[in-house]
N, C-alpha and C positions, 0 to 999 in steps of 0.2 A: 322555314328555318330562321333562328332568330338571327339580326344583323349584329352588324359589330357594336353598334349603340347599346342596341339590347344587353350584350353580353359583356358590356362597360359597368355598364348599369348597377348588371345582377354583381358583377364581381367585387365593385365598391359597397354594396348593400352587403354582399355577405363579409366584407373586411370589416364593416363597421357593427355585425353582429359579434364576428369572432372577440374584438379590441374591447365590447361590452360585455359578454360573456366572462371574457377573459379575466377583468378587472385591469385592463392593461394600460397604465399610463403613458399618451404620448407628449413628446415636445420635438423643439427642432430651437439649436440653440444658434444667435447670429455671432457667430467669433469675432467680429468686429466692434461689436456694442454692446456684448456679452448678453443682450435681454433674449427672451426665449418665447415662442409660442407655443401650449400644451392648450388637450384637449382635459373637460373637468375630472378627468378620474385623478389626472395626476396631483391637479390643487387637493383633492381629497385624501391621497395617497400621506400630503406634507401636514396634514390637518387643516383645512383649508373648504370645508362644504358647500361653502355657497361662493368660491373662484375666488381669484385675487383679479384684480384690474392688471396686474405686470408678476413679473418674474424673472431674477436676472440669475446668473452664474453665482455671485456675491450671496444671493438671497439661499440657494440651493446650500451651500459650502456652509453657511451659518448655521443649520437642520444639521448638518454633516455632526455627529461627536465628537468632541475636540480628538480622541485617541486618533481617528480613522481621517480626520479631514488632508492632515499632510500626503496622504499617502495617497487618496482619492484626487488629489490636485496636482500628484505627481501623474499620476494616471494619465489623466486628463492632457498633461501636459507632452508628454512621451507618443500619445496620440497623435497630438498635434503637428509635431515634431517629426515622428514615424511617417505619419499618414496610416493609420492602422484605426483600428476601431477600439471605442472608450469601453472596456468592460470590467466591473467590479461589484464585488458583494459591501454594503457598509452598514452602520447603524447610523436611525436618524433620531430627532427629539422633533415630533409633529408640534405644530401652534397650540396643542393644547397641553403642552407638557409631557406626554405620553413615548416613548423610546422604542422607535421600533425597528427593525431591519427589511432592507431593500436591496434587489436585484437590479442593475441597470447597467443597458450598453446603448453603445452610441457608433453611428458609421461615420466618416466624413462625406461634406458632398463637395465639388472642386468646379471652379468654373472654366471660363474655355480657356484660361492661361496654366491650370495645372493647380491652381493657388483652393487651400480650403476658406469655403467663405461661413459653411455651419456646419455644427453635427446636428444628426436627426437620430431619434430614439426612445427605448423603451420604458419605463419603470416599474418593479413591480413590489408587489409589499409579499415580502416570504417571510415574516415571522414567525408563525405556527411552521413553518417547516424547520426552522432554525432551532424552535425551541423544543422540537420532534427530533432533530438531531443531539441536543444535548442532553435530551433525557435517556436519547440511545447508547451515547458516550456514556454517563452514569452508569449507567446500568449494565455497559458491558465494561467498566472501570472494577462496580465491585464485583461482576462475574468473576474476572480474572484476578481479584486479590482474594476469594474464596477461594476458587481454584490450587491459584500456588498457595495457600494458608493448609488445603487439607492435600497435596503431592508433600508438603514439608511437615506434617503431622503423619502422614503412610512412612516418610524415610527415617522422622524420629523412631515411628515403633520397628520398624524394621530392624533399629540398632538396638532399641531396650530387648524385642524378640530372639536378637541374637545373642545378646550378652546372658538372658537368663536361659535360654537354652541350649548354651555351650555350642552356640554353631562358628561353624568356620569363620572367622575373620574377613579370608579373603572371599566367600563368599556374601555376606556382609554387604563387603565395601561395594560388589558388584553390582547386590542389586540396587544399593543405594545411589549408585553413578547411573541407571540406568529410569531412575525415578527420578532424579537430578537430571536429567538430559531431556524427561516427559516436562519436566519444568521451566527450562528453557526456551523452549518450545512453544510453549505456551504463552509466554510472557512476548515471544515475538509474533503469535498469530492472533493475539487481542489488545498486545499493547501497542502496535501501530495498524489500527482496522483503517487508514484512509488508502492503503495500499496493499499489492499480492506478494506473498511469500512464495518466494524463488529458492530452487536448489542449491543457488550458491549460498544465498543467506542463510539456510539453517546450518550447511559446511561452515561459514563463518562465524556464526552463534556459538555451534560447537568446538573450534577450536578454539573460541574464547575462556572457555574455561582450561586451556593450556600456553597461557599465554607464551612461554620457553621455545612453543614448535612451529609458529604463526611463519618464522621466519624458511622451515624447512617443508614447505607445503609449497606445489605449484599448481595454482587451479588455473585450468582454462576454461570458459563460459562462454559459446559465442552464440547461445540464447538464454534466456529466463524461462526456465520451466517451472511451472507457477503449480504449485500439487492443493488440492483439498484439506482441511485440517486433518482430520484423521492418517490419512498418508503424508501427511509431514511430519507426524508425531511419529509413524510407523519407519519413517525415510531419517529422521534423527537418531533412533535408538538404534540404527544399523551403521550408522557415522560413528557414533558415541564407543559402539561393539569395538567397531575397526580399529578408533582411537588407542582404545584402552588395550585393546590389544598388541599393536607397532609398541609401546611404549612397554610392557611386560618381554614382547618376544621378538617383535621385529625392528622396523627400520628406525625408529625413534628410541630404541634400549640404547643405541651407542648414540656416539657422537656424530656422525658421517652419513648414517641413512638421509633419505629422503623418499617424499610421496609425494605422486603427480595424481591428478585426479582431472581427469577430463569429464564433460557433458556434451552431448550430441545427441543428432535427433533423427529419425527414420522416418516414413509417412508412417510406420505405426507405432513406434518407439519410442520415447525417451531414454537414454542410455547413458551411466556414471560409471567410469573402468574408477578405481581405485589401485594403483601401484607403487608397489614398494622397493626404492633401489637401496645398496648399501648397508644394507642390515648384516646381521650375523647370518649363515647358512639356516634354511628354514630346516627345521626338523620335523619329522611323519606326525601328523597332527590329527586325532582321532576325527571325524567329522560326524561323529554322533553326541560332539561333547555340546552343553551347553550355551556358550556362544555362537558355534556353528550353526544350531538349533536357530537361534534365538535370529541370527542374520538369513540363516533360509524361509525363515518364516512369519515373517512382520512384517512383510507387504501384503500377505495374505494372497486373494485374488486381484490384488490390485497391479501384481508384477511379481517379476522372481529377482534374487539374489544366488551367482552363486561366488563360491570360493576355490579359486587355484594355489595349490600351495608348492609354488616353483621354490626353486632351490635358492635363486637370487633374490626372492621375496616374494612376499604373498601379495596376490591379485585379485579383487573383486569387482565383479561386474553384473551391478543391478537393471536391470530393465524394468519400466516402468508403462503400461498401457497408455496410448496416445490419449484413451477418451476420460482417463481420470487423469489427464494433464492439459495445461493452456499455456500455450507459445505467446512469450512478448520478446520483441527484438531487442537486441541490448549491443554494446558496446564491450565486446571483451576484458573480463574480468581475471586479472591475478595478482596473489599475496606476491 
């Protein structure tokens, strides 16, 4: 059985395979004289192939791009300060002129009075990753300016279609609000790709285009339920429905209504009641018509929607399948 020497051994042998493999630069910086000691990937890292004799803080910060060095020395500093660990993405300019970007964190290490005497840490060179992300950002920048380019060429012909073949107006306007709300949509699930789209935020995308009723909506959120593209686009156009509907027949036609809209969650549910106080007396509402249609059935198998149509106001209550949704915890949300 091997001894603990042995297994010293093996353990530092295989750390000094990983940190080569890895391309991983190390140092370990003295906070008191600011010079540092690194092993050579890191002088290579700054452009540097054949080592430098020394290496200070100063030396590092000067690599730093003037844009990114304030902020990397605030870093830095806030660490020190904290007692927390140095971590930050920046761009450097290596010895040889060349601009590249680096990953790098730092722990502190504290001696036996509590006081930091260095930090010790990594470096790494991620710029094919960096420039892997911004070719991604491109190209899902012009995804999404095609996209809203041909939803706003489908709602122009929708209108020129209407106009020359004597169709209803108000039917028209509908579908074009319904095309317009596929565009909103869309503009929120690829114009911020560094985060997930939650059920409140397309509620409040969607009431964005009324800006008059922001004030008569009371959402309550007490998780993020974060939907798939497709069922967010399906989960808007049944917000957008409801919308335009309060505002023709229910709580938002007069002055005095109001809509609460709650989100809650089951072990298999996602659940959004939608209600209406306030309004005019609902009246017997075919529920074969077209909108009713359109909100029973645009979640597909993804969940149901149904519609109550109480006397004091109309009620809807979607449910949404737990495993086409994902739970992030949040802090209660209301307009």
């Amino acid at each position: 059985m091997p001894d603990i020497q042995q297994f010293e051994n093996s353990s530092a042998d295989l750390l000094r395979l990983v940190i080569e493999t890895g391309h991983i630069g190390i140092w370990k910086l003295d906070v008191a004289t600011g010079h540092a000691w690194r092993n050579r990937r890191h002088d290579e890292i700054f452009g540097y192939p054949d080592g430098l004799a020394e290496w200070t803080y100063e030396m590092f910060l000067d690599h730093v791009v003037e844009e990114d060095r304030a902020r990397v020395d605030e870093l830095q500093q806030q660490a020190l300060e904290q007692q927390t660990e140095w971590l930050f993405d920046c761009r450097i300019v290596r010895a040889d002129g060349v601009e590249r970007w680096i990953n790098a964190a730092g722990r502190p290490i504290f001696d036996d009075d509590g006081s930091i005497t260095a930090l010790i840490g990594n470096v790494i060179d991620i710029t094919q990753t960096k420039r892997n992300e911004m070719r991604l950002s491109l190209v899902t920048q012009e995804l999404n300016h095609r996209v809203r380019n041909m939803l706003t060429m489908v709602k122009a012909l929708i209108s020129l279609s209407g106009r020359s073949a004597k169709v209803d107006p108000a039917f028209v306007n509908a579908l074009s609000g319904r095309v317009e709300a596929l565009a909103r949509t869309q503009d929120l699930l690829l114009g911020e790709t560094d985060r997930d789209l939650g059920l409140g935020e397309i509620l409040e995308r969607e009431l964005t285009a009324f800006p008059s009723l922001r004030e008569r909506v009371d959402l309550q959120e007490d998780d993020v339920i974060v939907l798939a593209p497709k069922d967010a686009q399906a989960f808007a156009v049944i917000i957008h429905e409801l919308i335009t509907n309060a505002i023709k027949y229910g709580a938002f036609s007069n002055d005095a209504g109001r809509v609460a809209i709650t989100i809650a969650t089951t072990p298999s549910q996602a659940r959004v009641e939608w209600r209406e106080t306030g309004g005019p007396p609902v009246a017997e509402v075919r529920e074969d018509g077209l909108g009713s249609n359109l909100i029973g059935r645009a979640l597909g198998p993804s969940g149901r929607a149904q519609l109550d149509f109480h006397k004091d106001g109309l009620v809807c209550r979607i449910e949404l399948d737990r495993e086409r949704t994902r739970r992030r915890s949040a802090d209660p949300v209301r307009f």
